[in-house]
Structures are given as C-alpha cells and as structure tokens.
C-alpha positions as CSV (number, residue, x, y, z in Angstrom):
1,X,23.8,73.8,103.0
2,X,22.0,71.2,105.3
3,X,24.8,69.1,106.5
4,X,24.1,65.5,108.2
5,X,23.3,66.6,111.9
6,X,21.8,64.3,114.8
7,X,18.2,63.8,115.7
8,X,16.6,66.7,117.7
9,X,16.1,66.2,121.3
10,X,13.0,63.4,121.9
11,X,10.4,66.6,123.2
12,X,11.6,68.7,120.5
13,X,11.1,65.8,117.8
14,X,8.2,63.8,116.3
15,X,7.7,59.9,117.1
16,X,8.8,59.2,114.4
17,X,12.2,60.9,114.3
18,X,12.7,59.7,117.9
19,X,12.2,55.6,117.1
20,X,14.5,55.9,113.9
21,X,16.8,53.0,114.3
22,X,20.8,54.0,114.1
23,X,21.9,50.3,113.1
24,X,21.1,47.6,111.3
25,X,20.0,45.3,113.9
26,X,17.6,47.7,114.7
27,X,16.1,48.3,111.4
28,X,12.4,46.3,110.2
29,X,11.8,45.3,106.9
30,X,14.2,45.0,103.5
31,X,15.1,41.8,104.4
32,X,16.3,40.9,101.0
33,X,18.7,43.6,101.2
34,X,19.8,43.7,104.8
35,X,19.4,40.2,106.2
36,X,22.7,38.5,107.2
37,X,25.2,38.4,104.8
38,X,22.9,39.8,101.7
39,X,25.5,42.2,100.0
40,X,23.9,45.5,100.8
41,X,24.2,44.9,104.6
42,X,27.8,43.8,103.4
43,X,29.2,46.8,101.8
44,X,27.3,49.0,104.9
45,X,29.0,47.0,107.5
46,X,32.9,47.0,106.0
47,X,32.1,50.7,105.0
48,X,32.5,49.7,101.1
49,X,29.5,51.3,99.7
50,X,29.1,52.2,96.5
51,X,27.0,55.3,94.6
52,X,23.5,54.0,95.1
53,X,20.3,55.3,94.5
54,X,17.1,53.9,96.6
55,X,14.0,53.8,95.7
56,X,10.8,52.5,97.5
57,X,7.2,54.0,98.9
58,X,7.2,56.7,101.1
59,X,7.9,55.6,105.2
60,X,9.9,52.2,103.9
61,X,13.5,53.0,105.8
62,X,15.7,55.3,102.7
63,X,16.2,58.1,104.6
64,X,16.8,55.7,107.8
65,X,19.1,53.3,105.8
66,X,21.8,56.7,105.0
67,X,21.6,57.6,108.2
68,X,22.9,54.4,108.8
69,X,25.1,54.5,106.4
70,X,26.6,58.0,108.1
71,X,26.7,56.3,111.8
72,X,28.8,53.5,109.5
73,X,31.5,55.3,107.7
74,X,34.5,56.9,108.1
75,X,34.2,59.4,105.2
76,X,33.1,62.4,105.6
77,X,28.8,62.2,105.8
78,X,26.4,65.4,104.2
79,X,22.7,65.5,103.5
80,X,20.5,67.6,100.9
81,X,17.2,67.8,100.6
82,X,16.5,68.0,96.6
83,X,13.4,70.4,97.6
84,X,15.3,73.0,99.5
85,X,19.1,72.6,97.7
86,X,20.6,73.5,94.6
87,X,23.8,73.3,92.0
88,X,25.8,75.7,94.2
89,X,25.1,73.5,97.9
90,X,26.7,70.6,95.5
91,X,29.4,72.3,94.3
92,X,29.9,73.2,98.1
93,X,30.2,69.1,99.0
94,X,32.2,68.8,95.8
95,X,34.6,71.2,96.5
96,X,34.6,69.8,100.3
97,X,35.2,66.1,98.9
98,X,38.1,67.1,96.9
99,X,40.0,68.5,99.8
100,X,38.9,65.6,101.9
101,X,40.5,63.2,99.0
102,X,43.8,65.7,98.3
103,X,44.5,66.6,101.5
104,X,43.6,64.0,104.0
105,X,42.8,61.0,101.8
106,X,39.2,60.6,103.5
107,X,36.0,60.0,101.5
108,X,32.7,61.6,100.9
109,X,29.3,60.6,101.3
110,X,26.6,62.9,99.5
111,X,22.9,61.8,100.6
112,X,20.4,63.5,98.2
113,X,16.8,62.9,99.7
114,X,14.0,63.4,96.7
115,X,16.8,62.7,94.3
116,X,13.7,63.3,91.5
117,X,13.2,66.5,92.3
118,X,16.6,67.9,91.4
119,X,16.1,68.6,87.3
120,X,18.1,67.7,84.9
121,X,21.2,70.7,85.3
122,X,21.2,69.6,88.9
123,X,22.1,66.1,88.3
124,X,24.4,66.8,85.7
125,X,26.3,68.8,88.1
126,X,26.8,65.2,90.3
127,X,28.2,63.4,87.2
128,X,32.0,63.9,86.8
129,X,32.5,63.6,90.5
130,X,30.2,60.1,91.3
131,X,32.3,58.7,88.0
132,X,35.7,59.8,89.3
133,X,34.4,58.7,93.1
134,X,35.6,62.2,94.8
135,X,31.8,61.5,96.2
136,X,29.8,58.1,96.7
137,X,26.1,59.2,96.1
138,X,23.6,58.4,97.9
139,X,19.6,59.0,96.7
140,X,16.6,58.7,97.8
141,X,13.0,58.5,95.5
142,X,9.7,57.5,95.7
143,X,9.2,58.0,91.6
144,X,10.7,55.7,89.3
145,X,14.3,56.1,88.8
146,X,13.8,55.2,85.1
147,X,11.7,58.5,84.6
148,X,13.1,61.1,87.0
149,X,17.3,60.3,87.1
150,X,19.0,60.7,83.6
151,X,20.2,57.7,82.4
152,X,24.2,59.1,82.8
153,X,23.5,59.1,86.5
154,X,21.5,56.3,86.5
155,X,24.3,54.2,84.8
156,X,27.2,55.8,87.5
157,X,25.1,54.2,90.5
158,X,23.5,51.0,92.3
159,X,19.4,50.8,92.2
160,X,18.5,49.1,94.8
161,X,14.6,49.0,95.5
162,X,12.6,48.9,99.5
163,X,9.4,47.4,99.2
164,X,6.4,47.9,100.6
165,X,6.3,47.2,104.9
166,X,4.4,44.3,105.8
167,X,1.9,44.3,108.6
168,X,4.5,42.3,110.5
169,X,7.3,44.7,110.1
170,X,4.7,48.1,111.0
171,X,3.4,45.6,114.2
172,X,7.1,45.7,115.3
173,X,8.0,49.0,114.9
174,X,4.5,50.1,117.1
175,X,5.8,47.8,119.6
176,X,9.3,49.2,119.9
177,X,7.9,52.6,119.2
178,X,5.9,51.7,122.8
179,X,8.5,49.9,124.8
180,X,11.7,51.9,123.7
181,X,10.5,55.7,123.1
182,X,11.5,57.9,125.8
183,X,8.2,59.4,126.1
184,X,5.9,57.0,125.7
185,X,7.9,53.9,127.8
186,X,6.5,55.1,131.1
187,X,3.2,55.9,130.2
188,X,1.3,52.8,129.6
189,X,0.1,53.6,126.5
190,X,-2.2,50.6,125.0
191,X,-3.7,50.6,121.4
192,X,-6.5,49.0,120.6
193,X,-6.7,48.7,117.2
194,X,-3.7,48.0,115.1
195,X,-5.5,46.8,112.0
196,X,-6.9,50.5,111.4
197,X,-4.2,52.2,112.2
198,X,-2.0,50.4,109.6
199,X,-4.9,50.6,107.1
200,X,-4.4,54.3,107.2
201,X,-1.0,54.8,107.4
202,X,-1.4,53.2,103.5
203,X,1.9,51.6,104.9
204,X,4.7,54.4,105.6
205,X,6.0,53.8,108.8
206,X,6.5,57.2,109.2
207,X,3.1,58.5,108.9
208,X,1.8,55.8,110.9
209,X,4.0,56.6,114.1
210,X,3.2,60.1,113.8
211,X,-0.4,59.1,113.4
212,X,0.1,56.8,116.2
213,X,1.3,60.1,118.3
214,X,-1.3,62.4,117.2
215,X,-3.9,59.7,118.4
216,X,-2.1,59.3,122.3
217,X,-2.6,63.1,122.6
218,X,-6.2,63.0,121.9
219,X,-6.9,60.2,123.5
220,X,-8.3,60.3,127.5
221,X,-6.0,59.1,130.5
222,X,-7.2,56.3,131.9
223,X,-7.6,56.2,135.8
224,X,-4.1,54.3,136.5
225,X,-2.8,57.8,134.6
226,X,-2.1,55.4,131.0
227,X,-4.1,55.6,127.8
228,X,-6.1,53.5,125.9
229,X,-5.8,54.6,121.8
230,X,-9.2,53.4,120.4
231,X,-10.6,53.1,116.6
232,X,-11.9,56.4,117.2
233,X,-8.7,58.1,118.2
234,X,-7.2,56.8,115.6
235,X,-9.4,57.9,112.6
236,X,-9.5,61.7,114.6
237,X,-6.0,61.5,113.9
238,X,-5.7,60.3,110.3
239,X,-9.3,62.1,109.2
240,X,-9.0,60.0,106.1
241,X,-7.1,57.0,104.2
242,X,-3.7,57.8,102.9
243,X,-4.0,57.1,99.6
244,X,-0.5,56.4,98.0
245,X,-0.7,57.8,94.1
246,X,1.4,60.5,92.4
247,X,-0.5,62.2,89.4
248,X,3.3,62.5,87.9
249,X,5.2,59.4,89.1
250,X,4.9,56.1,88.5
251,X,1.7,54.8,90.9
252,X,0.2,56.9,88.3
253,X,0.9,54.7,85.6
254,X,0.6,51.7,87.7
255,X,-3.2,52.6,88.4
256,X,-4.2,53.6,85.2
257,X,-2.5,50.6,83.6
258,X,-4.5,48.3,86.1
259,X,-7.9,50.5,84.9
260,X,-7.3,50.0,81.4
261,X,-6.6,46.3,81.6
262,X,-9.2,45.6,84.1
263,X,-12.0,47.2,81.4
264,X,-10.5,45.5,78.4
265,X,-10.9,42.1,80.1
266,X,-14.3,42.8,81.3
267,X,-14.0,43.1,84.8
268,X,-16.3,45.9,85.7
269,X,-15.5,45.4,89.3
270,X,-12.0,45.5,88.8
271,X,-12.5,49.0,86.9
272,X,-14.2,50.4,89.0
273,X,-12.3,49.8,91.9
274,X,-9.2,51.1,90.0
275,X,-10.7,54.4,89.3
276,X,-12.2,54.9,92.7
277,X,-8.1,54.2,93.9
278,X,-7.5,57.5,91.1
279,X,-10.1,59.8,92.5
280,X,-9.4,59.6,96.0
281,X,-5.5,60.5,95.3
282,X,-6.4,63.3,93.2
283,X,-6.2,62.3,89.4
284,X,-8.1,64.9,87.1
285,X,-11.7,63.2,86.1
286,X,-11.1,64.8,82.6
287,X,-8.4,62.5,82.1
288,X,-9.9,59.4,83.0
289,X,-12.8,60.2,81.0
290,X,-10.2,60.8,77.8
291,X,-8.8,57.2,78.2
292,X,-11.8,55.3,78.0
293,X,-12.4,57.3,74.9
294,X,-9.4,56.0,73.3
295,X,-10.4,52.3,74.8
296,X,-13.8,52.5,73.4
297,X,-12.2,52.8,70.0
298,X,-8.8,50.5,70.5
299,X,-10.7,47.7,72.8
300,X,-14.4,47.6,71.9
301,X,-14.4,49.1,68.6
302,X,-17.3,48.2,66.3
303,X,-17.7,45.3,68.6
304,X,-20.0,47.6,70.1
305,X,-20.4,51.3,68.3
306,X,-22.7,53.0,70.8
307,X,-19.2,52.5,73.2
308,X,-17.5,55.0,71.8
309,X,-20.9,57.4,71.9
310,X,-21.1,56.8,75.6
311,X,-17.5,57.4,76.7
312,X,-17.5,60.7,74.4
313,X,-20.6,61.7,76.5
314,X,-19.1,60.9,79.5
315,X,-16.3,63.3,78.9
316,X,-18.5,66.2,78.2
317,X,-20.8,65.5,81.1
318,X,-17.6,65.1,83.7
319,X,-16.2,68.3,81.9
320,X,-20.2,69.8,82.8
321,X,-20.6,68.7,86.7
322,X,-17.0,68.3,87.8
323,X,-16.8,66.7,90.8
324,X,-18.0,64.6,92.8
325,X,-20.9,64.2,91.0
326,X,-18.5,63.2,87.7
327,X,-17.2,60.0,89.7
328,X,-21.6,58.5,89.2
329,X,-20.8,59.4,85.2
330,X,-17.2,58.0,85.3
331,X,-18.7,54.8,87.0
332,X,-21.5,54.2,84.7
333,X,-19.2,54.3,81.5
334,X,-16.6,52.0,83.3
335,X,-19.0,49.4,84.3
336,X,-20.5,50.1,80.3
337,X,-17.3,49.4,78.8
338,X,-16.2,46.6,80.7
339,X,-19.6,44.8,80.0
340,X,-19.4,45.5,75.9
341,X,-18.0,42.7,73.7
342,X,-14.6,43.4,72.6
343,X,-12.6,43.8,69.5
344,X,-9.1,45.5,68.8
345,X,-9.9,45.0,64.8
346,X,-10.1,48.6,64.1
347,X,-6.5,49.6,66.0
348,X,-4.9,46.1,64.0
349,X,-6.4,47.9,60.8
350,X,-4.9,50.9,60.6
351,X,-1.8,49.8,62.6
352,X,-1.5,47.4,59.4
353,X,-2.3,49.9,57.2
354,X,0.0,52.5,58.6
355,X,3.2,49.7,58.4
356,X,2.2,49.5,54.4
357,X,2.1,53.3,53.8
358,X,5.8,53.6,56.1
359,X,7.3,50.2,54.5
360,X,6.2,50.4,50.5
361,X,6.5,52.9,48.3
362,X,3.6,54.8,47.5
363,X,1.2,54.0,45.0
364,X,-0.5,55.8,42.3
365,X,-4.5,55.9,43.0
366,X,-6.2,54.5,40.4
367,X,-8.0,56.5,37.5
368,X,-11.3,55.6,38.1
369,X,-11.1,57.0,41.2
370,X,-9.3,60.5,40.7
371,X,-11.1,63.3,40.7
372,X,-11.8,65.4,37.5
373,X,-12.4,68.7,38.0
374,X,-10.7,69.9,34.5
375,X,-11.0,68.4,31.0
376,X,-7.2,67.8,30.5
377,X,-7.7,65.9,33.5
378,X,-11.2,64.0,31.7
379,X,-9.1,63.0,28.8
380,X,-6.3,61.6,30.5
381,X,-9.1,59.3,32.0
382,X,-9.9,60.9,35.4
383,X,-12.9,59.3,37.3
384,X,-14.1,57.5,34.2
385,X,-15.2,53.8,34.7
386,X,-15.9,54.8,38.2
387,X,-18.9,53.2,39.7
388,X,-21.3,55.7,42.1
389,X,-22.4,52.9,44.6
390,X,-26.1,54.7,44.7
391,X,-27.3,53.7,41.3
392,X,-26.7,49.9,42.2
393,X,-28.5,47.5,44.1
394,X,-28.3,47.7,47.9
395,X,-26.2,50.7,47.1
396,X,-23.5,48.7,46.2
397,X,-21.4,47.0,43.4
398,X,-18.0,45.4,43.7
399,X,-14.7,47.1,42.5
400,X,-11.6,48.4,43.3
401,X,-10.6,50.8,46.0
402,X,-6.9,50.0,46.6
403,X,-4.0,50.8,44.5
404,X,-2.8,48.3,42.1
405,X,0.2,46.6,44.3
406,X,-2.5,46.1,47.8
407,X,-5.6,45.1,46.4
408,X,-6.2,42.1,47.4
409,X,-5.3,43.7,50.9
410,X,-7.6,42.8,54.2
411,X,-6.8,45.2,56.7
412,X,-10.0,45.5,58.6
413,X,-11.1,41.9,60.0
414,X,-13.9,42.2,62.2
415,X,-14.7,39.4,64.9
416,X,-16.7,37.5,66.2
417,X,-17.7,39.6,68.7
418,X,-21.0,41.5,69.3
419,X,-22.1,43.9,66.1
420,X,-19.0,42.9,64.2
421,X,-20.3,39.4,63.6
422,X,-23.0,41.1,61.7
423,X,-20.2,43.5,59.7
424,X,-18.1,40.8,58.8
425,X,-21.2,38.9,57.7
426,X,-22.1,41.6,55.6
427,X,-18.8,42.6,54.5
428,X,-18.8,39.2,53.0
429,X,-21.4,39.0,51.2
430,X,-20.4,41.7,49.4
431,X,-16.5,41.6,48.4
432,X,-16.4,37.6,47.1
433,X,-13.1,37.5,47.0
434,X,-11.9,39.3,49.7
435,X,-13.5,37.1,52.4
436,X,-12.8,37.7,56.1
C-alpha cells in the first residue's frame, strides 16, 4: 500500500517534486478556488473538507492541492496511485479508517491519484464508506469525471475543476523554481527564453520544471561558473511539443467536435488546424477519415454529391499509405469539404421519416405497388395499376408512392444550396402538388 510519505531528499528528487508548494500561500494558479475566502481554501484551512474529486490538465496543482490537504488535517492522511493499487489496498485504508473512527475518533483522508483508472468494481468498493464518511475521498483526474467515475460515486463527492495555468502563473513558478530550489539558488542559472519553454510544456507545470532541469544540465557553464538556458537547450530537452490529447478521454471529444464544426461552417483553416492538433497526439488517421464520411453525407449531402465520393476515397487511400503520407490525403478532403455548399436535408429526411415509422402505426403499402409473384396474389390486385416510369415521358409520370395515411408527406427538402437547387427545381416540376 503506498501510504502518504514526504518528498525525497532535493538530489534524490526531480525539480519538480522539490518546488512543490506545502501551503496555500505558496500555491500558483486556481484562484477561483483558493483565493481568500473562496470556499475551497475555506474548508482546507478549518480542516472541514469534504469527499471531493479534482479534475483539471495534467501539471495544474491536484496532486499538490492533497498534499496540502495532508500537511492540513488532523485525520489520518494515505495516498494510492489508481495505476499501481487495487480493491484489497482499499479495503486496507477502509479497514484502517474504521479503527481510526471506533477507536480513537480520528478521521481518514483517502487520496486516489488517476481516480479514472480504477474500473468500475474498484470504485464500487469506495461507495458505502465515502457515504457513511468512515473516509473523505479525495481524486484526482485528467478525464472527464462524467465518463470515467460512476455516477454513485460521482453523486457521494464535490467536483471541483483546475483550469488550465496561465503564462503568468508558469512565469512565477520558474521564478521561485530559480530563487527558492536548493540546487539551483546558488548557481546563477539565467533562462533566456521563457516563451518556448512554456510553449512546450503545452502548460503542465510539471513537465515544464522538469524540462526546465533537463535543459540546465545540458546547457554550458558560463565563465562566472552560472548558466545561461538558451532556445536551443530548451528544445534539446523537450525534442518536441507536448501535445495535450487523450484518444480515450475527453480532449478527444473536444478536438474532434471542434473538426467537425469547423468543416460544417466552412472554415477550411479551422479544419485543418483541428486535425493537424489529432495527428500530432496520436489519433488513428482511419478514424478521422470515417467522420468526414459521415459529414459528407449529414452536412453536405446532395448539396454537393461528389463529397461524399471524395471522403470514401480518402478513407481507402489513408487505409493504403498510412502515415504520414495519409495526413496530404486527410488535408485535401478537409479543405474539400469545408469549401462544398452545405445541406443537412438528407439527415432531416430520414430523421423525419424514422419519427413517423417509431410514432404511427404502420401502414399497409399500397396494391399497385406490391409485388406479384403468384396469381392468388394477381387477383387480389397485386401490382396492377402500377405505372413503370420507363414507358413515360422523361421517364416519369406522377403517382403514389406512400401509404394511404402519409402521402401528401415531404420528407426530403432540398436547399438552396449548390446541386440541390437544381433537385428541388426538378423535383418540382415533377410532383405538382407536392411542392418543396
């Protein structure tokens, strides 16, 4: 069981683990939850908390804010890490808070880091005892609580979400990083360029300071014996962007949302930006290409037909080359399908027509249009009076297709828009009454 312990010694530990603040004053960033006299800072500070669950970007202060919490409180403080723990390390702290509450009347405090990586028997085991308070839970997430805690959990604790560090809060923690850290106070360490190394650090703190230290070892002493951390220290250290996206979680979502509504309001730029931000954290090509598929069809429609022949091509082509070569493909069709007119008439119409089969009862089809394939089924009527549309002019001649109680029905109302100003023209000019 991996009990709350303190911080290594600072040569045995990273930067990062060294400048973690151990009270409130100390902490940067989460204002809106810590500043003076906001409630959270409240129930920390007269050791009142509550079963809470936080949930915020990686290197944003969760981990730092229990740890705070533990420096706080008089119960009795433990830590699991959901990756490396189990149901029997929470009996353990279970069975440890009910003594503490029996015996010596003394609370419990359970931190959970990675809270949404325990499944769903793991955080059943948690239930009875957050709801009868022999523990007060603590968790910590980066994925959306509403996808990865069960909702009976969910409902037995606070949410309370850390947003995103601003440039001004990871400027002060490099400063005190600098002017407080045991190793680096004496050393004169200067760093030139903050702006990059923020940029890569994609915003966790964490990863930044331990960027930050990875960059003062490869960086060369200056004659006074100090170092001088340039640009290209910096991107030695990092190699590459951090790019925050979780194929499962919810930045996932988030990204592919913003794709999907960039396209269908014909911002190719916007798209394209969108999907670069996919590939570069990973996302499988293949299913990219599969939603634009989908949009071609629900979006773009018969706006502009050839749309949904290009995105189908696209798929089989980024299924052919793989990548990186797919990401040229992926790019054309994006920039394709943002440019085409739009229409969602063809989702509307069967969405429509799909609420009519659910909602009414269901109709008989009409005679004319049965098939006959035996004569009992001739002399009851099948197929006669039905019209073949090939032996009329323009391949065409007006009657009915709908059952009895819809026929008069419009489901499919093309737009304005591209080649569907030209269907609904024609559509028109055939079906007189049925106008569009």
């Amino acid at each position: 069981m991996d009990l709350f312990a303190s911080p290594p010694a600072p040569d045995a530990s990273p930067l990062a683990e060294r400048v973690r603040p151990s009270t409130l004053d100390g902490f940067v960033g989460q204002e809106h939850l810590l500043g003076e006299g906001k409630p959270l800072r409240v129930l920390i500070e007269n050791d009142t908390i509550a079963s809470m669950i936080f949930w915020g970007p990686p290197g944003t202060g969760k981990t730092t804010l229990a740890r705070i919490i533990a420096g706080h409180t008089k119960a009795e403080f433990f830590q699991l890490n959901a990756v490396s723990s189990g149901v029997k390390d929470v009996r353990e702290v279970i069975e440890r808070a009910q003594t503490n509450r029996t015996r010596f009347g003394r609370g419990t405090v359970l931190f959970i880091d990675e809270i949404h990586r325990f499944n769903k028997a793991q955080q059943d085991a948690l239930l009875h005892s957050v709801e009868d308070g022999v523990i007060t839970l603590i968790g910590a997430t980066t994925e959306n609580p509403s996808f990865e805690v069960i909702s009976p959990l969910l409902s037995r604790t606070r949410l309370y979400t850390l947003e995103p560090l601003t440039d001004g809060h990871l400027n002060r923690i490099i400063d005190r990083a600098l002017a407080e850290d045991p190793v680096l106070k004496g050393n004169a360490v200067a760093v030139e360029d903050r702006d990059d190394l923020i940029l890569l650090s994609g915003g966790d703190a964490r990863m930044m300071l331990n960027g930050l230290e990875t960059a003062i070892r490869l960086a060369p002493a200056r004659p006074d014996g100090g170092k001088t951390v340039t640009k290209k220290e910096i991107e030695e250290a990092f190699q590459r962007k951090y790019v925050r996206y979780d194929k499962g979680g919810e930045e996932h979502y988030n990204i592919i949302s913003a794709f999907i509504k960039s396209v269908r309001g014909s911002d190719p730029d916007a798209a394209v930006y969108w999907m670069a931000r996919m590939l570069e954290g990973g996302e499988d090509p293949k299913f990219i290409a599969r939603r634009m598929i989908v949009l071609a069809s629900e979006d773009i429609g018969n706006a502009a037909p050839y749309a949904l022949t290009l995105a189908t091509s696209c798929f089989t082509a980024v299924d052919y080359i793989g990548m990186p070569e797919a990401r040229i493909v992926l790019s054309q069709t994006a920039a394709y399908l943002s440019s085409c007119p739009k229409s969602n008439a063809a989702v509307a119409a069967i969405g429509a027509a799909i609420d009519d089969v659910r909602s009414l009862p269901d109709a008989p089809v009409p005679l004319h249009l049965r098939n006959a394939p035996t004569k009992m089924m001739k002399d009851l009527g099948y197929g006669a009076e039905y019209k073949y549309s090939h032996e009329f002019d323009r391949n065409f001649v007006e009657q009915q297709y709908l059952p009895d109680p819809l026929k008069e029905k419009v489901y499919y109302a093309p737009t304005d828009n591209g080649e569907e100003k030209n269907i609904r023209a024609r559509l028109n000019s055939w079906w007189k009454k049925k106008q569009r």
